[in-house]
matplotlib code that plots the C-alpha trace (Angstrom):
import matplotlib.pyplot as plt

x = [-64.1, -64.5, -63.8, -62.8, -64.1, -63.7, -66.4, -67.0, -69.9, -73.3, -75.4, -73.8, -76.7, -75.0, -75.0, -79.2, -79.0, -76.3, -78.2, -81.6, -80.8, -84.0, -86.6, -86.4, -89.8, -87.6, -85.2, -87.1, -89.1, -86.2, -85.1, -82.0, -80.6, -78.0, -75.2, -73.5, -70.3, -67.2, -68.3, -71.8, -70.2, -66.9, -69.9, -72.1, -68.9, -68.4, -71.8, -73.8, -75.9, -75.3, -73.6, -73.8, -71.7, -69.4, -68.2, -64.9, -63.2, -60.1, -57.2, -59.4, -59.3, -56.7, -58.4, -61.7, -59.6, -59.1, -62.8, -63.7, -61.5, -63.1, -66.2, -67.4, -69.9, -68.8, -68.5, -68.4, -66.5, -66.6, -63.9, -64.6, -63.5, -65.2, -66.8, -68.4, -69.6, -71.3, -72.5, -73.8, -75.7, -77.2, -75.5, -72.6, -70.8, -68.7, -66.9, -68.0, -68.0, -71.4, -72.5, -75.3, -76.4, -80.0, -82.4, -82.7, -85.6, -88.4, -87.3, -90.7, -91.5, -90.9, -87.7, -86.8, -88.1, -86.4, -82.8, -83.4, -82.8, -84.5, -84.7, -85.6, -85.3, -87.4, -87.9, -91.4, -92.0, -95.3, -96.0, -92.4, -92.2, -88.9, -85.9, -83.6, -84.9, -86.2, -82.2, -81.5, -83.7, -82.0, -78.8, -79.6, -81.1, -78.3, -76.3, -78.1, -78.1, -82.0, -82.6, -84.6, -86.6, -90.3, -91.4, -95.1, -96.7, -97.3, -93.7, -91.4, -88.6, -85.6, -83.7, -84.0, -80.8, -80.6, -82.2, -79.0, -76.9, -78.2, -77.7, -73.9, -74.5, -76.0, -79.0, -76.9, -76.1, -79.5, -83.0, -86.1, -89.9, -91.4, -94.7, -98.4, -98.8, -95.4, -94.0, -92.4, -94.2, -92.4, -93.5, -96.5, -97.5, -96.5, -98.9, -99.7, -97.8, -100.0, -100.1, -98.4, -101.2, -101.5, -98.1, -98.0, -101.1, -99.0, -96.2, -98.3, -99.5, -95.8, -95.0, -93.4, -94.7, -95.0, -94.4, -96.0, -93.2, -96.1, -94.8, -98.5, -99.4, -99.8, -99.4, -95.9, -92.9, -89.4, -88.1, -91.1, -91.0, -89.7, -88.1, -85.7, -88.1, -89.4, -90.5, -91.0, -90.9, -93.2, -91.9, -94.3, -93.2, -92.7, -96.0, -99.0, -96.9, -98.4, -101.9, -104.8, -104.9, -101.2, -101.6, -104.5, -102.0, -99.2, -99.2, -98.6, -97.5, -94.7, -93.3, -89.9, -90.4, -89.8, -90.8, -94.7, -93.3, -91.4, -93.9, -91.5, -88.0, -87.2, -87.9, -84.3, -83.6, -86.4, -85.3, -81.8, -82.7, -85.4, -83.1, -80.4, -82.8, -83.4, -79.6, -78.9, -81.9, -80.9, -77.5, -78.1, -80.2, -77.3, -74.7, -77.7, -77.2]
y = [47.5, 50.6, 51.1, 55.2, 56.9, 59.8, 62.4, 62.7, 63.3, 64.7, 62.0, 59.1, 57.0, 56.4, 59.8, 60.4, 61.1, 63.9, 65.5, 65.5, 66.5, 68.3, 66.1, 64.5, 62.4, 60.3, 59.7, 58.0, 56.3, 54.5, 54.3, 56.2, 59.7, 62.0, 62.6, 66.0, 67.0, 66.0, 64.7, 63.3, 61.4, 60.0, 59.2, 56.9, 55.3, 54.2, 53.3, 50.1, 51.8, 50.5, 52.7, 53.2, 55.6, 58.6, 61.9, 63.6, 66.3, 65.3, 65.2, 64.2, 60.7, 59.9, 60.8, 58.5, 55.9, 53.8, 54.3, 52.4, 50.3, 48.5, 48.6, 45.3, 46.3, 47.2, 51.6, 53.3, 56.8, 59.1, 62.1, 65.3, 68.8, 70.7, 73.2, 70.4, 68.8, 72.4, 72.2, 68.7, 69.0, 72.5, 74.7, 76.0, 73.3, 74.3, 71.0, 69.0, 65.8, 63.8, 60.3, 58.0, 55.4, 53.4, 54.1, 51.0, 48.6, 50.3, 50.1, 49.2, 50.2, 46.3, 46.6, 49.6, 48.6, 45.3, 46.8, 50.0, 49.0, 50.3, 53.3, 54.4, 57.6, 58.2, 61.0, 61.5, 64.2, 65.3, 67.9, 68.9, 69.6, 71.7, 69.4, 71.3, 71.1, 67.1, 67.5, 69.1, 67.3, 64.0, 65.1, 66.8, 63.3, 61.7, 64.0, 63.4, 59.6, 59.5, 55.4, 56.5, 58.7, 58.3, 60.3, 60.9, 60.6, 64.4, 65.0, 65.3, 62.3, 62.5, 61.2, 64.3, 65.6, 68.8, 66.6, 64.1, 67.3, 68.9, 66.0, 65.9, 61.9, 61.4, 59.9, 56.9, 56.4, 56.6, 54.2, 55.7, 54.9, 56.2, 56.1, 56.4, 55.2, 54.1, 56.2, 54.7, 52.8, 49.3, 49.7, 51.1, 47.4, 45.6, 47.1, 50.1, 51.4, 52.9, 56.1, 58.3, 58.7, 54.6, 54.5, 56.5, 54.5, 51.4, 52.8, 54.1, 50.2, 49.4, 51.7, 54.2, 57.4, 60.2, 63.8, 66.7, 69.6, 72.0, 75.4, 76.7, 74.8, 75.5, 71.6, 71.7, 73.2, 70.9, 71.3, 69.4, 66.8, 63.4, 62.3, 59.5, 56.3, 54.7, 57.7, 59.3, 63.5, 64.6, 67.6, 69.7, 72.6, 75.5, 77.2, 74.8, 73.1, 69.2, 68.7, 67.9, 64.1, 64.1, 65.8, 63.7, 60.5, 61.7, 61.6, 65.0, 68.6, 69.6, 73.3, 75.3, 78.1, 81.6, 85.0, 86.1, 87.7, 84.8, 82.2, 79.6, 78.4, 76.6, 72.9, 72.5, 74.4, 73.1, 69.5, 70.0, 72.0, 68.6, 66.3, 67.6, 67.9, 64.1, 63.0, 65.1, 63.4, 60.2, 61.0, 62.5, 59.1, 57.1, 58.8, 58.8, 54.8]
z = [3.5, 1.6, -2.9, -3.9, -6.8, -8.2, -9.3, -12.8, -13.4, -12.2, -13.6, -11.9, -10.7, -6.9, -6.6, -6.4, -2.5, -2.9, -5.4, -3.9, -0.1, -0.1, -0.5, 2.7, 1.6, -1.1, 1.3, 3.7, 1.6, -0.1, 3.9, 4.2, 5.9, 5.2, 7.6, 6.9, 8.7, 10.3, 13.4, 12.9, 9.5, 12.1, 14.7, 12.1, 10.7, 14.3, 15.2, 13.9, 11.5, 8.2, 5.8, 1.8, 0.9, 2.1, -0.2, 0.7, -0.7, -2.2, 0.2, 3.1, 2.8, 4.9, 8.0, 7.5, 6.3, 9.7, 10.2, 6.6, 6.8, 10.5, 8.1, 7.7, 4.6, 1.2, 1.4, -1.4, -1.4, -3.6, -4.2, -5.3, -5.5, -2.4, -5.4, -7.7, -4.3, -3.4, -7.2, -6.5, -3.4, -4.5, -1.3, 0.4, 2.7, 5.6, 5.6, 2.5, 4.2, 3.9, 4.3, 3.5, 6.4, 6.5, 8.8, 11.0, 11.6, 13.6, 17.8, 19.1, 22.8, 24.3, 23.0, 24.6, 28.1, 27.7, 27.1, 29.8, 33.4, 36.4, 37.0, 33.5, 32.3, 29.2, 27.1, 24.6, 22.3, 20.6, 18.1, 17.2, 13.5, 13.5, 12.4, 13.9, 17.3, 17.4, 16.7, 19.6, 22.0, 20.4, 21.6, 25.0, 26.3, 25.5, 26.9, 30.4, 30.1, 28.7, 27.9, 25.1, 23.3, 21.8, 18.8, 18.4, 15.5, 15.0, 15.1, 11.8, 11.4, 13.6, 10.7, 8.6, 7.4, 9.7, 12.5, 12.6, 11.7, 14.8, 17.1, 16.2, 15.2, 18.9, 17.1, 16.5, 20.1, 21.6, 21.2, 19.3, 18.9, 16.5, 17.1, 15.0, 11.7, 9.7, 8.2, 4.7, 2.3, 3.1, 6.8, 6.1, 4.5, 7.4, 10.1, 12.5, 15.9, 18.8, 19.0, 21.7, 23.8, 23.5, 24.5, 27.3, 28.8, 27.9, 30.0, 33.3, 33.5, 33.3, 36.1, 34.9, 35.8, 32.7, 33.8, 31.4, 30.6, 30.9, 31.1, 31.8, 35.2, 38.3, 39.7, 40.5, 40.0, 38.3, 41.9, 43.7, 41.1, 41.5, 39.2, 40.8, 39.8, 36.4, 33.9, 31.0, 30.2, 27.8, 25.7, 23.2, 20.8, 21.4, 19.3, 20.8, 23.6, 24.2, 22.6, 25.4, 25.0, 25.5, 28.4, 29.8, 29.4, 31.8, 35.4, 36.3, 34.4, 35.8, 34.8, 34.7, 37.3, 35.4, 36.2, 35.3, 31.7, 30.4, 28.7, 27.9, 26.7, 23.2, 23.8, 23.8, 26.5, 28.5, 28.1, 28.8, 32.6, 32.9, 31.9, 33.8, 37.0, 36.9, 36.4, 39.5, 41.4, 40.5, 40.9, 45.0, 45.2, 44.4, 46.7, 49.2, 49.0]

ax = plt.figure().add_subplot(projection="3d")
ax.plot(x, y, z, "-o")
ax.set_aspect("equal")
plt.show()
């Protein structure tokens, strides 16, 4: 169920979240995200986030109109020309299209072990404060068939605007803790998570084993690893890599064999050559079988 409107002016009250795209804080405190582009707008109109609103040039409506119509929520969509939206939103848009979605109640760990069968492959990140890259690990493990994926509470929101733009709307496909201390004012009143080195204790004692993507170790290599029962990667950034208590909570540190001059890879490209190491174990397992 969707209503159109037209654009007319600037000061429309509905329009606050267009015109303040860069003050992610705002957003999440009134607990929405923006979903910019094509794809990742058709992938949360599809998914079971709720939505509250969509802009489209004019003339585009026709295409997202079998996706708001299954909408069981009333949509507002607003028309504009693709200039005055580029006016509106303060920068130059590719496509123009942009939507507003909610973010949803906080997935807490027990949930996620409750809806991930055995063997579980989870991802964890700590320290990543680059929105464009929480983006990309988003969509790499759910590109490899990750069950979930923990954010620490050093790590900037996966629901940023560039961080669902960068995960091409995967973020709405795939289950994530956010752990550490909430972080909106209406969840902040309800009470605190554990932290990511609490919740990688609280997943050792439930079996599943977390692995360290340590680039500077000399423990074992991603080719002696196992990675074909219960666990949980552990990615850092790319500056400091995984603080030392995060490292003291896993299992193991596992790294990426490279020659002696290469220190590391982006954290993107390290998690998609680990995740993709562990669908192929698990996948040899299974034919194994």
């Amino acid at each position: 169920m969707f209503r159109v409107e037209k654009i007319t002016s600037f000061d429309q009250p509905e329009l606050a979240p267009y015109r303040t795209l860069r003050r992610a804080a705002d957003h999440e405190l009134q607990g929405i995200f923006v979903a910019e582009g094509d794809k990742v707008v058709q992938r949360l109109l599809e998914s079971d986030f709720p939505v509250v609103s969509v802009v489209l040039p004019e003339g585009r409506l026709e295409e997202f109109q079998p996706l708001l119509a299954g909408r069981k929520e009333d949509i507002a969509v607003y028309l504009a020309d693709k200039k005055f939206l580029e006016t509106l939103v303060g920068f130059n848009m590719f496509q123009g299209v942009l939507g507003i979605g909610k973010i949803p109640v906080r997935f807490t760990l027990e949930a996620l072990l409750a809806g991930s069968p055995s063997p579980r492959l989870l991802a964890a990140v700590d320290g990543l404060t680059s929105a464009e890259n929480i983006g990309l690990l988003v969509r790499n493990c759910a590109a490899f068939g990750t069950q979930g994926l923990i954010v620490g509470e050093t790590c900037t929101s996966p629901f940023l605007r560039r961080a669902v733009r960068n995960s091409m709307g995967t973020i709405f496909q795939l289950p994530i803790v956010e752990v550490g201390l909430a972080r909106d004012a209406s969840r902040a009143a309800q009470h605190d998570t554990p932290t990511l080195v609490q919740t990688l204790q609280t997943l050792r004692t439930r079996g599943v084993r977390c692995v360290a993507a340590h680039p500077h170790t000399e423990q074992r290599t991603l080719f002696e690893a196992d990675f074909t029962g219960d666990c949980c990667i552990v990615f850092g950034s790319e500056g400091t890599g995984i603080s030392p208590a995060v490292l003291a909570a896993c299992d193991e540190a596992v790294a990426i064999p490279m020659p002696p001059k290469i220190d590391s890879l982006n954290v993107g490209a390290a998690a998609a050559v680990f995740l993709y190491e562990a669908s192929r174990q698990r996948q040899s397992r299974i034919t194994r079988i």
